[in-house]
VMD Tcl script that draws the C-alpha trace (Angstrom):
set ca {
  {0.00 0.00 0.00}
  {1.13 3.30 -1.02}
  {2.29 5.87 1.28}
  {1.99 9.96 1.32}
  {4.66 12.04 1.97}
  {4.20 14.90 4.28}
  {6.91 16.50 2.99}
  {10.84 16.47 3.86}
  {12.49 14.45 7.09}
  {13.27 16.22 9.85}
  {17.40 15.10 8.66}
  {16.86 16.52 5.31}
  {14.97 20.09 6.44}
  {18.14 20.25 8.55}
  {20.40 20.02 5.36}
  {17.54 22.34 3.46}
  {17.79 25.28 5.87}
  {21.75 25.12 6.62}
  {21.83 25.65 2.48}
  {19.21 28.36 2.79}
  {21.76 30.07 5.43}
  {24.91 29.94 3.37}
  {22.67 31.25 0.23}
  {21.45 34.07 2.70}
  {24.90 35.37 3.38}
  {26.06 34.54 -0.10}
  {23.45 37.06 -0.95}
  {23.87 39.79 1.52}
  {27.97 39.77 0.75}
  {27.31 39.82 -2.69}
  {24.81 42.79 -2.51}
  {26.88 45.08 0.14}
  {29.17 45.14 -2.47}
  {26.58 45.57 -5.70}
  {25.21 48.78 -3.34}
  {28.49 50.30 -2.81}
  {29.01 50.51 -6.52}
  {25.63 51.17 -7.49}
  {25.04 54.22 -4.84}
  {28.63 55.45 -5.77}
  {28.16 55.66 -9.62}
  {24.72 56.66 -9.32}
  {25.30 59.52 -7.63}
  {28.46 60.49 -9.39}
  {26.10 60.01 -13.13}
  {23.19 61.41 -11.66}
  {21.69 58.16 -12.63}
  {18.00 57.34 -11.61}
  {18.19 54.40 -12.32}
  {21.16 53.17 -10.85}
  {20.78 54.57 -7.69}
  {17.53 52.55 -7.41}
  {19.60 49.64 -8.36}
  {22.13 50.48 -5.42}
  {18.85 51.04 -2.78}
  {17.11 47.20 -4.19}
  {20.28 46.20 -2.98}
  {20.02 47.98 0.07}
  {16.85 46.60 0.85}
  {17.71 42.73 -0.62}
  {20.14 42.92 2.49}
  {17.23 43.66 4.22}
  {15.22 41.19 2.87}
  {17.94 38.46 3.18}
  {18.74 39.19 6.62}
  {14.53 38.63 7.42}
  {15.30 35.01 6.16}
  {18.64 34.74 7.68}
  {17.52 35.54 11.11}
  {14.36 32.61 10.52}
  {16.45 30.45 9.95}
  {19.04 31.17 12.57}
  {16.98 28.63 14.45}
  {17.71 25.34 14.72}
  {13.97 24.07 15.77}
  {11.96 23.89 12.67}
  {8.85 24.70 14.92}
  {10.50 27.82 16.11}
  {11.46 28.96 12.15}
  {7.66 28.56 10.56}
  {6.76 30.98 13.67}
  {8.87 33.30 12.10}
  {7.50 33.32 8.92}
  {4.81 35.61 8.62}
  {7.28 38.58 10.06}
  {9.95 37.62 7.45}
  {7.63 38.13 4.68}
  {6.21 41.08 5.93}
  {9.68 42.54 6.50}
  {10.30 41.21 2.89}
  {6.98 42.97 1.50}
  {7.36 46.17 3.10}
  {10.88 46.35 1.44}
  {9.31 45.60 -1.77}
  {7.29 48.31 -1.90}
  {9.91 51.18 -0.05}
  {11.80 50.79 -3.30}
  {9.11 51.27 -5.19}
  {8.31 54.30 -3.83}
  {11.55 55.88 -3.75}
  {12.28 55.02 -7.38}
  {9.00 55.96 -8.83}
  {9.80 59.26 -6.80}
  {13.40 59.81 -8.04}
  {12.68 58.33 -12.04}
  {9.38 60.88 -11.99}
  {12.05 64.21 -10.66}
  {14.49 63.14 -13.60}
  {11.57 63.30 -16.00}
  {10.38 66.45 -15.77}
  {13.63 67.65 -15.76}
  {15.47 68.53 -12.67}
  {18.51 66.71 -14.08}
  {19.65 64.14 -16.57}
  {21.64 61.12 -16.22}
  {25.52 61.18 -17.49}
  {26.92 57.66 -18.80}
  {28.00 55.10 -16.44}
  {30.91 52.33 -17.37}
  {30.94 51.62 -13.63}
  {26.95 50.97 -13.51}
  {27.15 48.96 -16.78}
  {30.03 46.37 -15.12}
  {27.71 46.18 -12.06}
  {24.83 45.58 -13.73}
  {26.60 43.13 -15.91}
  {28.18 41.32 -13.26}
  {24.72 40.77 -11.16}
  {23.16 39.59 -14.61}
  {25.26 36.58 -14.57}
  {25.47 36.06 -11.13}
  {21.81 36.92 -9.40}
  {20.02 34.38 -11.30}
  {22.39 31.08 -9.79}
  {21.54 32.33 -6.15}
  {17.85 32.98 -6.85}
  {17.40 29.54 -8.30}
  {19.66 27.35 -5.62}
  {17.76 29.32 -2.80}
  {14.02 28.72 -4.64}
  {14.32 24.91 -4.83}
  {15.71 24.72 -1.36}
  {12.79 27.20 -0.17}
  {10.12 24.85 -2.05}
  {11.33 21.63 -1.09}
  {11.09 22.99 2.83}
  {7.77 24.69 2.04}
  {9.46 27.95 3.41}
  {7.32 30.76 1.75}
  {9.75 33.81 3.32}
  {12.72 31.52 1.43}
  {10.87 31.72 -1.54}
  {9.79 34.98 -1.35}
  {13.28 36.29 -0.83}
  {14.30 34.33 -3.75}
  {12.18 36.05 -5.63}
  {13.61 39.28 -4.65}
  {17.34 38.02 -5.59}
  {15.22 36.90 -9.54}
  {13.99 40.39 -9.22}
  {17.75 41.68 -8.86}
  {18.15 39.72 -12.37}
  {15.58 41.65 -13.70}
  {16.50 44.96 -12.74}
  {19.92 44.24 -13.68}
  {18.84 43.64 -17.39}
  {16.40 46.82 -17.21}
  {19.36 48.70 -15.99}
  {21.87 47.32 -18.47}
  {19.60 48.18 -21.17}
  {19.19 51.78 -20.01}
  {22.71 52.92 -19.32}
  {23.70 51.39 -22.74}
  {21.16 53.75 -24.91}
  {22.14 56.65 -22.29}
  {25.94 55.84 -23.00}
  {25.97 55.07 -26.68}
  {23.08 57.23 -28.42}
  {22.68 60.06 -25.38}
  {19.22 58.91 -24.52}
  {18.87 59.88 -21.01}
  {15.40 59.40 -20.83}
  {16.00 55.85 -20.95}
  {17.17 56.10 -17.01}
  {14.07 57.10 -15.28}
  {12.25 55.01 -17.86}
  {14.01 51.79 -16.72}
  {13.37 53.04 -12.93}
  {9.70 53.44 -13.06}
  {9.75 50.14 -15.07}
  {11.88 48.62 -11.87}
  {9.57 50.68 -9.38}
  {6.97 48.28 -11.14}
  {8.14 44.94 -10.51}
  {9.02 45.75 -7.25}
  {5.08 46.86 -6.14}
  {3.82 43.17 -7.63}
  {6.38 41.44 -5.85}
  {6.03 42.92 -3.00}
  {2.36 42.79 -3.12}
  {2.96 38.95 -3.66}
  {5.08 38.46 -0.74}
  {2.54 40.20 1.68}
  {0.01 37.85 0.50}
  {2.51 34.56 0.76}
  {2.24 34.22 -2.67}
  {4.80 31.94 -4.76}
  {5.74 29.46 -1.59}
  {4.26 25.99 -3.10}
  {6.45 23.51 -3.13}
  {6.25 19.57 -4.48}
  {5.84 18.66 -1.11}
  {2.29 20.34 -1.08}
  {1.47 18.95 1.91}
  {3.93 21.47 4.05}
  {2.76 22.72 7.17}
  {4.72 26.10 6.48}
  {2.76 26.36 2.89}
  {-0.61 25.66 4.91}
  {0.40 28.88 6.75}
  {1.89 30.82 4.27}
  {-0.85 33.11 2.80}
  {-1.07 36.56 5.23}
  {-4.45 38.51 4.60}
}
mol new
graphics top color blue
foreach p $ca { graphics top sphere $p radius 0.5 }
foreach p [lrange $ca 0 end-1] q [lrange $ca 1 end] { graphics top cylinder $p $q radius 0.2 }
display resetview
């Protein structure tokens, strides 16, 4: 007679959140230094853009640290307790970006200043290209198989990193080689609008699911 699984072993949830924690700080390290940069050129180019790249970077640490300090415990009780405030913390940062970039892309518009080229910002937001999308997808499957929606969640945010970075890339490429500042604020408002559904997603527990449906911690998930 077949049997259902309720999900990962106590062993193997053990394994899934030590992973989750060296992700975590793979993340934050990565991103203190992707905000230094960011922040730096930005305000040096008077760059919309990139200086909303450098604050989503700002806030990822935020959003990482949320799942870091769930998962600091070792009791897997203790951890899905923590969950709702991790994704709220995660949310809330979602949206603070948002704001702020819509803000700052909207001031460069109507022309309070425009946006110089960037080689610095275009090596950044190469780099985190190639490199955002290999932590986002190791973290997701661990986050899934656990049924950890704050994991996933904050995954997300590292994917939405990826995006930004290509939004970003794009921009400060037509700014550099044909003069188009416009293209700045255009590709921060078009950030400031992936951030509000993803944060809107996380504050509803949105995107946790795993294969192992049967999760306590995706039971709990959505927050309304």
């Amino acid at each position: 007679m077949a049997t259902l699984s309720l999900g990962p072993t106590p062993a193997r949830r053990d394994a899934l959140a030590r992973r989750i924690r060296l992700l975590v700080a793979a993340t934050i390290a990565y991103n203190v230094i992707e905000a230094v940069v960011a922040l730096t050129a930005g305000t040096l180019a008077s760059s919309s853009a990139l200086i909303g790249f450098g604050l989503d970077s700002v806030i990822e640490v935020s959003s990482a640290a949320a799942v870091a300090w769930q998962f600091s415990a070792r009791e897997h009780a203790v951890r899905e307790a923590r969950e709702r405030t991790a994704l709220r913390i995660i949310a809330v940062s979602f949206l603070a970006l948002a704001a702020y970039v819509a803000v700052d892309a909207v001031r460069a518009l109507t022309g309070t200043g425009e946006a110089e080229p960037s080689p610095p910002g275009i090596v950044i937001a190469a780099l985190s290209l190639a490199i955002m999308p290999f932590l986002s997808a190791a973290q997701r499957r661990a986050g899934r198989e656990i049924g950890s929606a704050s994991a996933v969640a904050d995954s997300k945010q590292t994917l939405l990193c990826t995006y930004l970075s290509a939004v970003l890339l794009v921009g400060l490429i037509l700014n550099a080689a044909f003069g188009w500042s416009w293209a700045d604020p255009v590709a921060a408002l078009a950030i400031a609008g992936i951030a509000v559904k993803e944060g809107r997603e996380a504050w509803r527990g949105k995107g946790c699911c795993a294969p192992a449906a049967g999760s306590q911690a995706c039971a709990k998930s959505p927050v309304r």
